[in-house]
N, C-alpha and C positions, 0 to 999 in steps of 0.2 A: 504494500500500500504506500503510496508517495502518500511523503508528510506534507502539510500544509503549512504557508510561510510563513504563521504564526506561531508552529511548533519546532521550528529549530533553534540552537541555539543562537545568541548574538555574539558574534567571534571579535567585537569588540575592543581593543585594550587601550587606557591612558597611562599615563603617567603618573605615579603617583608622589606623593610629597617626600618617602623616604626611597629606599633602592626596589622594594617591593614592587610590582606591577599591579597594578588593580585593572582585572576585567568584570564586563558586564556580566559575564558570562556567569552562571550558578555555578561554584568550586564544588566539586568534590574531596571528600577526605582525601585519596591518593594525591590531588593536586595541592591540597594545603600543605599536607605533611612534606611533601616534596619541594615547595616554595619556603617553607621554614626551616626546611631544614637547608636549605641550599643557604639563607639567609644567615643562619647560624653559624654555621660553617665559615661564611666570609668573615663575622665577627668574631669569632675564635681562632681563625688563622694570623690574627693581629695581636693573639697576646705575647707578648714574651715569655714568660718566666713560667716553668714546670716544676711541680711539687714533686719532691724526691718521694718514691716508690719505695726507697730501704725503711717497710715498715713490715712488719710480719703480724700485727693485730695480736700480737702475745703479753701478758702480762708483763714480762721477764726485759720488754723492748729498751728499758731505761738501763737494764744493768748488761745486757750484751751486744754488741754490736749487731748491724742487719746487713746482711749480703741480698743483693737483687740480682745479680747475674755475674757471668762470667767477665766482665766491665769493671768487678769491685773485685778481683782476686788481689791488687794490692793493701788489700783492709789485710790480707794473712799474712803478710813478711812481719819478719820479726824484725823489730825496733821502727816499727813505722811510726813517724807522728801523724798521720791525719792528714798532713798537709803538703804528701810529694817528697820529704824527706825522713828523715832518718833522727834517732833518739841517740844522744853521744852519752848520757849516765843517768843511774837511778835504775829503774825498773821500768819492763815492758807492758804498753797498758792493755794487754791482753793474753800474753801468752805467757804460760805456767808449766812451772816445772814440778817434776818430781823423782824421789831418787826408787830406782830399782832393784829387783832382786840382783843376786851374786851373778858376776860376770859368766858365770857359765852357766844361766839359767836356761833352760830350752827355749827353742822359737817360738813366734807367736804366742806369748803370755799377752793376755791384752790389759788393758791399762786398769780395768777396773778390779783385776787381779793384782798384777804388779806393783801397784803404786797404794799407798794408805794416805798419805797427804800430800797436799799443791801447796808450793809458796811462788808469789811472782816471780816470773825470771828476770836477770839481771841482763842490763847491757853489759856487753866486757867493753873494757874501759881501753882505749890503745895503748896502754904500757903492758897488757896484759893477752892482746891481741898477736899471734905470732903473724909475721909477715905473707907465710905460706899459703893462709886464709884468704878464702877467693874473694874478691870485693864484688857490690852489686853492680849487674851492669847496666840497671838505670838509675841509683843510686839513691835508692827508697827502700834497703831494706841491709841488717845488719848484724853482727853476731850476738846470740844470747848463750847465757848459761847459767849457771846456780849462782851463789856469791863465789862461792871459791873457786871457781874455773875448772873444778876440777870432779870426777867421778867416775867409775869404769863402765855405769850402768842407768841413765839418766832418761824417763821421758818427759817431753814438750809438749803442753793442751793449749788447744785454742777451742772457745766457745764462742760460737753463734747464734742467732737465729734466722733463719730463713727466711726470706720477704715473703710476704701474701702473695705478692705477682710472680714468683717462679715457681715452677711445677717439678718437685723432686723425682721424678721419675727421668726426666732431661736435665736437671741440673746438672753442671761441669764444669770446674775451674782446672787450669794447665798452672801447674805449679813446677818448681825444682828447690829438691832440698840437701843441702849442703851439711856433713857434722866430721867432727873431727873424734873418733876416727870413721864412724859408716853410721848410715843410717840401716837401722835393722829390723823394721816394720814400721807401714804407716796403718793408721784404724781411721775408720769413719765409725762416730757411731760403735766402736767397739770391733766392728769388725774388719780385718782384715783386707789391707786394696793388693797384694802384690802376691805373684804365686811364685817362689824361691828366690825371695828378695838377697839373700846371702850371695847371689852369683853376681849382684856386682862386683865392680871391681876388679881384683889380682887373686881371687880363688874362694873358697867355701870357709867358714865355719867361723863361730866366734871370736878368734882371737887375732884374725887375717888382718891385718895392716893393709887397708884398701886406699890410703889416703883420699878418702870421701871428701877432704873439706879444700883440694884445688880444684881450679876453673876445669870442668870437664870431665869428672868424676862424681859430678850430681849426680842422685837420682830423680831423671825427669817423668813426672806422671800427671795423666789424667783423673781425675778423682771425679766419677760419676756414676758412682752407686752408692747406697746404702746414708741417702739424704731424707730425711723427714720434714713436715713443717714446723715450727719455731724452733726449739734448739736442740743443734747439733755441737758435734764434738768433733776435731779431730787431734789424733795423737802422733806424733811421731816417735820412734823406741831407739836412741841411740846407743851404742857400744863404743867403748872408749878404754881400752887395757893400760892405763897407767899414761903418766901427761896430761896438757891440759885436754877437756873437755867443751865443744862448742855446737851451735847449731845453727844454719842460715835457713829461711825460709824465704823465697824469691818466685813472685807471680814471672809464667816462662814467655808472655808475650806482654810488649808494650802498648800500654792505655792510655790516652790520650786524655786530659786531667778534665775534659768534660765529657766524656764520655761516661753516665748514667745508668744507660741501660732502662730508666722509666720513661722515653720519646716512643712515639709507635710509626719508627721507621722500622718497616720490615720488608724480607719478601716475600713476595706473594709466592702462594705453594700452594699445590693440592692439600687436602686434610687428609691425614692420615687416623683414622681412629684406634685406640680409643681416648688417648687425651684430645685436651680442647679447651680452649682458654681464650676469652677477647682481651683485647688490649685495652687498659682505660688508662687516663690519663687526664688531669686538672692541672688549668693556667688559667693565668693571669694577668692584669695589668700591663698599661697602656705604653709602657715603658722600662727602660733594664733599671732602672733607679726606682722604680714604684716597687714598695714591698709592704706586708700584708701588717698594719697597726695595731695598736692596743685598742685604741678609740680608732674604728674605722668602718667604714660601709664597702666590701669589694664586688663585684661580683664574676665569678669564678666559672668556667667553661668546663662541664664535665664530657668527654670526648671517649667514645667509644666505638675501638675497630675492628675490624673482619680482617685479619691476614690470610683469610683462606679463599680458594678459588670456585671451589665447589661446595660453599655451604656457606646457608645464614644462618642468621641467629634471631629467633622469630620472637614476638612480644617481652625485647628483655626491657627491664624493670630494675630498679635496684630499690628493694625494699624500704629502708633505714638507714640513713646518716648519721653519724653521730661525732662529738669532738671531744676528748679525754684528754687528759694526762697520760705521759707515754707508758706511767704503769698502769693505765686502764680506768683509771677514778674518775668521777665528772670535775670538771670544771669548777673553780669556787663561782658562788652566788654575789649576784647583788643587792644590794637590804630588803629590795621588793621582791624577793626570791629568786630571780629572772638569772640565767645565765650569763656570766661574761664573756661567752665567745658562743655563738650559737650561728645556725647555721639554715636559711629558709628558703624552700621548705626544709623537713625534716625526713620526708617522703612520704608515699613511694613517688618517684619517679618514675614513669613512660619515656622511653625512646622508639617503641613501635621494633620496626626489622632494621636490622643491621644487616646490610646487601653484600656479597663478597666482594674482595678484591676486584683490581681490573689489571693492574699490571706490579712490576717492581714497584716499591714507595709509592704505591697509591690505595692502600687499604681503602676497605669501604667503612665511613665513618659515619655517625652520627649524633649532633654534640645537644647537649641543655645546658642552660642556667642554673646557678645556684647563688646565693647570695648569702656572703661570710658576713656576720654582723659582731662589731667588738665593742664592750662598753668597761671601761675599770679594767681589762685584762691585765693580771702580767704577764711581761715579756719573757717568753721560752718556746721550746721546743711543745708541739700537741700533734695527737693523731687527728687523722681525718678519715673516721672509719666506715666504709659502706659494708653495708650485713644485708643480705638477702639477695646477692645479682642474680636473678633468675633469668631462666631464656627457655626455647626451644631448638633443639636439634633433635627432629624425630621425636625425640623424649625429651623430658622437661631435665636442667641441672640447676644448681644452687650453688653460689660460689661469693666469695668477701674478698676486700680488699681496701686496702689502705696505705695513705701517706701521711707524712711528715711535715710539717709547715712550721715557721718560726715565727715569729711576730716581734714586730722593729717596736721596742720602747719608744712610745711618744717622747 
């Protein structure tokens, strides 16, 4: 049946006062969703500044460090300050020693066996440092040991927890580690990464003079099993028959000092099931000098992408937002009980479908508002925790994630 002239639509469009297009024509939801969101987008690709992703949503977040990816393997060298360099004295702010059974104990005792107590380990001090000792070769990580330099049987812990945004079944940091005399097991977790670690080196067995602590004599490994989410352990079991005692821990590829690992540059790839994970990601402000106040109104761009080629992610949602203390506590009140740092809405939030990929660096994104409200805060460190990101693939999942944000003292 031919329509009559009265019943088509009128294909219409003006101009309208912002970037939006206002047609005559009656919107359909596909056409709103798709014009706001394209709108979105345009105002969220002008923020600067992304909220660090090293949050793991764990209570424990204030007292251990958070790795988000293979990006953050120099948070593991030993004597790192934080900041691209190196610790010359005192104690390391992370990594912990302890003394071992007898030099001839059997392999593979794991740490939870071998060891009764941790005390920080020490930086060795360069008078105490032998020259022999490989130096870093980017120059962010340095030797540790007990106080006295000295032990035939000594392990090294480092504690973490896991960011929310990485998925331990892929997790993987490239390490090398460096001890004078061999490194003699490393542990994730307790257990086990090497299968007859003893054949480094100049031969087998305990007491073998491998010189483990020159250039070239690491052992280089990948550590990608035996990852949980929040915290983890690893150990490393050195042997050392008389002399001093040392240990270097050195990320094996260089990282580039902004490189994060919480941007959703990726590439597009088929989905391999059964993991699966969107990328989220909140920014910010108008400018690299705009940062988030105590007294302040921001409003925050939550962005969520598709790296995959062949799959959406069908009415995701993220149920509840919330803002703590990084040990998890709320925020202090203000005299009207009102929070000082809140966060509106509170949820849920709709983003509708997250469409996949189309090529390299161009996930399929789609971003909302969120508006950070501060009144009386103090200035520190707070989580920014989302609980409930629901979707669809096929079957419904449920997943949490969170960052880190600091807040500039008025």
């Amino acid at each position: 049946m031919k329509a009559k002239p009265s019943d088509r639509p009128i294909e219409t469009t003006v101009t309208g006062t912002g970037d939006l297009p206002i047609s005559t024509r009656k919107p359909t939801c596909e056409s709103i969703a798709e014009a706001q969101n394209a709108h979105l987008a345009r105002l969220c690709a002008k923020k600067k500044n992304t909220l660090s992703c090293r949050c793991s949503g764990c209570d424990s977040d204030d007292k251990y460090p958070v790795i988000a990816s293979a990006n953050d393997a120099p948070l593991l060298n030993t004597a790192y300050n934080g900041s691209g360099g190196v610790l010359t004295s005192g104690f390391d702010s992370h990594w912990e020693v302890g003394k071992g059974q007898a030099n001839n104990a059997p392999p593979n005792v794991p740490p939870s066996i071998g060891v009764t107590s941790w005390s920080p380990a020490s930086i060795v001090p360069a008078g105490k440092k032998p020259s022999s000792w490989a130096v870093s070769p980017f120059g962010n990580a340095d030797w540790i040991s007990n106080s006295n330099v000295t032990g035939d049987d000594l392990y090294f812990r480092y504690t973490f927890n896991l960011s929310s945004s990485a998925d331990p079944n892929t997790f993987a940091v490239k390490m090398n580690f460096f001890a004078d005399n061999r490194v003699w097991e490393i542990y994730v977790n307790d257990v086990a990464q090497t299968s007859g670690l003893p054949q480094f080196g100049a031969g087998v067995g305990p007491l073998v003079q491998t010189l483990g602590f020159e250039a070239g004599n690491q052992v280089s490994i990948t550590l990608n099993n035996s990852w949980k989410q929040c915290e983890n352990q690893i150990v490393v079991h050195v042997k050392s028959p008389g002399g001093e005692t040392g240990f270097l821990a050195q990320n094996a590829v260089a990282v580039k000092p902004d490189e994060d690992g919480c941007d959703c540059h990726c590439e597009c790839s088929e989905f391999k099931f059964p993991a699966l994970k969107p990328c989220i990601s909140v920014s910010w402000g108008d400018s690299d000098c705009d940062c988030l106040e105590t007294d302040d109104v921001e409003i925050l761009c939550i962005t969520v992408c598709n790296c995959y080629s062949n799959v959406s992610f069908g009415c995701f949602s993220i149920g509840q937002i919330l803002v703590t203390d990084m040990a998890g506590n709320p925020v202090p009140t203000l005299p009207d009980g009102t929070p000082s740092v809140q966060v509106i809405p509170s949820g849920p939030i709709c983003f509708g479908d997250i469409p996949p990929c189309k090529d390299k660096n161009h996930p399929g994104c789609v971003s909302r508002e969120l508006v950070l409200y501060t009144r009386g805060a103090i200035g520190k460190t707070y989580k920014l925790l989302f609980n409930g990101i629901c979707f669809k693939v096929c079957h419904q999942f449920q997943s949490e994630q969170c960052f880190t944000m600091d807040l500039c003292q008025d």
